[in-house]
C-alpha positions in Angstrom: 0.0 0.0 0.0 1.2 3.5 -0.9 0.8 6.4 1.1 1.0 9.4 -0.7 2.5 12.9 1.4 2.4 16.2 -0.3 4.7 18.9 0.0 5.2 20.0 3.6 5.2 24.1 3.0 7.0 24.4 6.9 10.4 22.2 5.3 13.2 24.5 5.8 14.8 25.6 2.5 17.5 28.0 1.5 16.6 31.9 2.0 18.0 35.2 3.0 16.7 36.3 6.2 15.0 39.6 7.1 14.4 40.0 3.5 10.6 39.5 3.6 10.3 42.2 6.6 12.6 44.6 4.4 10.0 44.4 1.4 7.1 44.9 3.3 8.7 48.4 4.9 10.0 49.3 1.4 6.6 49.2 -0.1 5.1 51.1 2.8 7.6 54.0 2.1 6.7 53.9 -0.8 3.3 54.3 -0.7 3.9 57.0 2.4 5.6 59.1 -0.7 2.9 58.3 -2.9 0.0 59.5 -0.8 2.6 63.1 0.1 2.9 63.9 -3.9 -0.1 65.9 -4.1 0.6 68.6 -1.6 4.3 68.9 -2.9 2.3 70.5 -5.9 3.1 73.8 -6.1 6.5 73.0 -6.1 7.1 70.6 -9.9 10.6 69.6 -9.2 9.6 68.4 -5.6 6.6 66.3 -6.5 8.6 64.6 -9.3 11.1 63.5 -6.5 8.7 61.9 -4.4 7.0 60.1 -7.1 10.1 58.5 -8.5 11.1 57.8 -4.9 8.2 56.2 -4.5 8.3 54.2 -7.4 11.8 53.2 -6.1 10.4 51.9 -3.0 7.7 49.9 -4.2 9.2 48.5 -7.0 12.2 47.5 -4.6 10.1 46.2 -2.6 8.2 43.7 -4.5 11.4 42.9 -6.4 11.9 41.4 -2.9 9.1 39.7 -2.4 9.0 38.0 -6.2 12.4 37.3 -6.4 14.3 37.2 -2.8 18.1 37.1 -4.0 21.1 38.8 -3.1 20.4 41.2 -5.7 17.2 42.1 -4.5 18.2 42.7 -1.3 21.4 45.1 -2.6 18.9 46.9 -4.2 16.3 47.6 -1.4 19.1 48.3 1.0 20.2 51.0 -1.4 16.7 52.9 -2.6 15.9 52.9 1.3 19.3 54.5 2.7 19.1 56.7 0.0 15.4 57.9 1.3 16.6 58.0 4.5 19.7 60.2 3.8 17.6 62.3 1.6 15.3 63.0 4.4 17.7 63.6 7.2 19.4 66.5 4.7 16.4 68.2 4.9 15.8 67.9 8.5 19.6 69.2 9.0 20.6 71.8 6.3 18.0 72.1 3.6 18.9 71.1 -0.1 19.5 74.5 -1.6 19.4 73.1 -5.6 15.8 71.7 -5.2 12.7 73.5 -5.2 10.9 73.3 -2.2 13.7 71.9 0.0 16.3 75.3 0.3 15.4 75.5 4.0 15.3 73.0 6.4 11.9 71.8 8.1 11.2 70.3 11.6 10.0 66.9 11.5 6.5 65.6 10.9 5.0 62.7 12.0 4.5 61.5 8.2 8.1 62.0 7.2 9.6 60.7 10.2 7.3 57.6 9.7 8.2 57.3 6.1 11.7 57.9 7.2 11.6 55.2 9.7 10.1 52.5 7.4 12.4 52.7 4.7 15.4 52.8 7.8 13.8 49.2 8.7 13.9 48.6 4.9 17.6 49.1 4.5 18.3 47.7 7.8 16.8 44.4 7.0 18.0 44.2 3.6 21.5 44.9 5.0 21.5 42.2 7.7 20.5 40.0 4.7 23.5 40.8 2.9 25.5 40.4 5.5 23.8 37.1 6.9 23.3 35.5 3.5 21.6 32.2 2.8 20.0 30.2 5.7 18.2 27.1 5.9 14.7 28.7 7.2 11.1 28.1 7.1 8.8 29.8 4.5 8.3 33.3 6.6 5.2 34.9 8.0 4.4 37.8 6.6 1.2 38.4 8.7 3.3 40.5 11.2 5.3 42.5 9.1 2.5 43.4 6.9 0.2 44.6 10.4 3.5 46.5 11.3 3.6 48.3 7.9 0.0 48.8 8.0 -0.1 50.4 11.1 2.7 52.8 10.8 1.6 53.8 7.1 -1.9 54.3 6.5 -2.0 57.0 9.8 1.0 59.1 7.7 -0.5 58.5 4.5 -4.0 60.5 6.1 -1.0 62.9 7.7 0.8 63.4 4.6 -2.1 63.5 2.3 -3.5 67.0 4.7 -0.2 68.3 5.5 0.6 71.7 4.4 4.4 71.9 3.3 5.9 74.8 4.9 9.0 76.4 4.3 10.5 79.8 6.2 8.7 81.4 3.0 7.8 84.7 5.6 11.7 86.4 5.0 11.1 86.1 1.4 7.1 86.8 0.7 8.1 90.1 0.5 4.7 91.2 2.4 4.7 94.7 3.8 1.7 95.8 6.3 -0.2 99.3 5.9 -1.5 101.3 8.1 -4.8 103.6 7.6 -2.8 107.0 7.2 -0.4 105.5 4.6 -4.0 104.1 2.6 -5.4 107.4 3.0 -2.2 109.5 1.8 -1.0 106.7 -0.9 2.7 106.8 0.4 4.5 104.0 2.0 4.9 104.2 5.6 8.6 104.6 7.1 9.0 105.7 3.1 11.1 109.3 2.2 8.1 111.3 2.0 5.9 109.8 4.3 5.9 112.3 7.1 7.3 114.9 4.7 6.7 118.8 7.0 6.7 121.7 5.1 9.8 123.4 4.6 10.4 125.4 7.8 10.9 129.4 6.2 10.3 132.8 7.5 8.4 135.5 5.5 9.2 139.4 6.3 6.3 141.4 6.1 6.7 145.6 6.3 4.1 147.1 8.4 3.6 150.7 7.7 3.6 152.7 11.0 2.5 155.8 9.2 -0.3 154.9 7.3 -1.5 151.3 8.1 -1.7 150.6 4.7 0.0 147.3 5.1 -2.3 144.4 4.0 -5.1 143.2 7.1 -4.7 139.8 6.0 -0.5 140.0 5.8 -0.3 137.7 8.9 -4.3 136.6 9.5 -3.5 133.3 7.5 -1.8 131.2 9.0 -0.5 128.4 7.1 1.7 126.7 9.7 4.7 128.9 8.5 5.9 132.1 10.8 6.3 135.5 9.7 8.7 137.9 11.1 6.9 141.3 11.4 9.4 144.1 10.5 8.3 147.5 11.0 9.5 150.3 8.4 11.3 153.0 9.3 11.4 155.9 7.3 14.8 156.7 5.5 14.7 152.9 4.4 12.5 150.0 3.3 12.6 146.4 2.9 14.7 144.9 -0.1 12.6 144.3 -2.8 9.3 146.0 -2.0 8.8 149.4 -3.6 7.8 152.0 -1.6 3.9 153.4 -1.8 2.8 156.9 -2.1 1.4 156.4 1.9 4.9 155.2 2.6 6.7 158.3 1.2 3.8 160.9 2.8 5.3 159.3 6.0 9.1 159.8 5.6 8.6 163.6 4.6 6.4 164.0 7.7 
């Protein structure tokens, strides 16, 4: 009698360890870019980075999965320490040649989770590497996947609604306005804001003979000041003629 036994799927076979767990992370960087692409709109150059980093990740990762070599694993470790440097540049000094990234930024909780997944990524790739091939049983991917799960879909809602800031207020250029510099239409703190009328006397002759001299000589006042010199006959100011009153007055 012949007793027939299928394939046990538990029989230990040759694999590289940690390289199933590396995968996983990889494609949930990946997607943590993905869902971040949108609000890195504004800024062309930036969105194009995080969709080929994301493509990166993902593709790494199920390269992984499909096809666990050595090579695999080289190339997961590399995508994901290159993600991770990336993201610790802008954290520390800012990337001054791409759009979007000249200033640094404080970390967020979706960058820092997308930073730490592909960390994991290139960690476990690397310790695959370095371990190389084991006799091991088929691995469980149940807990890897919940682990990815968990730390991607809350920054993929985080990074889908977060509102990329930059220290844009030194450069916006904005200028505030107060109601008198709207009402005159010059800048305030401007040249000619708070221009005063030239400061200048104005010598007026009074005749003490006749009173003849203008009532209204100093009645308006404009803000300037007069001097009021009286005339004395024998003499008269420079540049005003005398009058007939004027001269009645000297041969008195």
């Amino acid at each position: 009698m012949t007793i027939a036994i299928g394939l046990d799927e538990g029989v230990p076979s040759q694999r590289l360890p940690g390289l199933a767990t590396a995968a996983v992370m990889s494609i949930a960087g990946g997607a943590i870019h993905a869902a971040a692409t949108g609000v890195h709109a504004e800024h062309p150059q930036l969105a194009r980075i995080f969709v080929v980093t994301a493509a990166l990740q993902l593709g790494a990762g199920l390269l992984a999965l499909a096809r666990p070599t050595r090579a695999a694993a080289l190339v997961t470790a590399a995508v994901n320490a290159a993600a991770v440097a990336g993201w610790a540049i802008t954290r520390v000094s800012g990337i001054s040649w791409i759009d979007g990234l000249e200033t640094k930024e404080a970390p967020q909780f979706a960058d820092t989770a997308c930073a730490l997944a592909a960390a994991v990524a290139a960690g476990a790739a690397l310790a695959a590497l370095l371990v190389g091939w084991q006799r091991a049983r088929p691995v469980r991917l149940l807990l890897p996947a919940l682990a990815a799960a968990v730390l991607a879909v809350p920054a993929m809602i985080s990074g889908g609604t977060h509102v990329h800031s930059h220290d844009e207020v030194a450069g916006a250029g904005a200028h505030v306005h107060d109601e008198g510099e709207l009402a005159s239409g010059t800048p305030s703190g401007g040249e000619g804001a708070a221009a005063a009328p030239a400061d200048h006397t104005h010598d007026t002759v009074v005749d003490d003979g006749s009173g003849s001299a203008p009532s209204d000589a100093t009645g308006a006042d404009d803000g300037h000041t007069h001097d009021t010199v009286p005339a004395t006959p024998g003499g008269h100011d420079r540049g005003i003629p005398p009058t007939a009153s004027t001269c009645r007055a000297w041969r008195a």
